[in-house]
N, C-alpha and C positions, 0 to 999 in steps of 0.2 A: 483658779488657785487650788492647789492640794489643800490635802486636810491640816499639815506640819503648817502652811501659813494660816490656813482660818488661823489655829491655835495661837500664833504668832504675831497675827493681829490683834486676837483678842488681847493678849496678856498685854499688847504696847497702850491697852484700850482701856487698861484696869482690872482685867480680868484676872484668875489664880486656876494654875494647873490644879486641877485633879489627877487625872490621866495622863501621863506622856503617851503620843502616838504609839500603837500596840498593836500587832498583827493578831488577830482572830483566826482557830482553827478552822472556821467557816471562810477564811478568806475577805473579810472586812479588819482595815486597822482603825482600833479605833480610840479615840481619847476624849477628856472631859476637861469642861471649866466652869469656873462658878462667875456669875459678873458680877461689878461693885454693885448692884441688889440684891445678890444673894441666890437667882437664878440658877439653876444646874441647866447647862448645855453636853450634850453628845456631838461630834462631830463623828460620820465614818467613811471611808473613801473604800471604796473595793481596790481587790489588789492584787487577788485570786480567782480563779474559779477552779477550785477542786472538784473532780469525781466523787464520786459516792465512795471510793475504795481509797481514794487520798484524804477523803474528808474520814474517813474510819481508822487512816492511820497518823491523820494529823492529832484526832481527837486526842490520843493515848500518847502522843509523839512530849518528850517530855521540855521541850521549845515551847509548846503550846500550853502544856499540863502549867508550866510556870507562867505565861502570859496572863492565862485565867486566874490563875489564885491574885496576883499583881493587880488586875482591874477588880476581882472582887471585895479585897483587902482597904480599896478607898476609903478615905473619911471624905466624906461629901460633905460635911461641917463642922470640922473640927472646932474644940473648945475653942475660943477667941480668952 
């Protein structure tokens, strides 16, 4: 299974997005969930393999520049 079904099984499981699947300028997409314990899960599926000269222009590439702030921006336990 891809990463988009882990996440898809989990949520049918009880689970709660954190992360929708998310392409990393390293070339990893990656996403989060939390399970009904409370658990933080990462799932990442590779998806690239950039160069060293694509990974320096995916860094600054502003596709990516938004990717990042969007995974960093999570609330991994929001107020209930």
């Amino acid at each position: 299974a891809d990463d988009a079904e882990v996440l898809r099984r989990a949520v049918e499981r009880g689970a709660s997005v954190v992360t929708e699947p998310t392409e990393m300028f390293w070339g990893d997409r990656v996403s989060r969930f939390r399970d009904p314990f409370g658990n933080l899960w990462w799932i990442h599926q590779r998806v690239a393999e950039p160069t060293e000269e694509q990974l320096n222009q995916r860094l600054h590439d502003p596709e990516f520049v938004k990717a990042m702030e969007y995974v960093q921006s999570a609330e991994f336990f929001p107020n209930r």
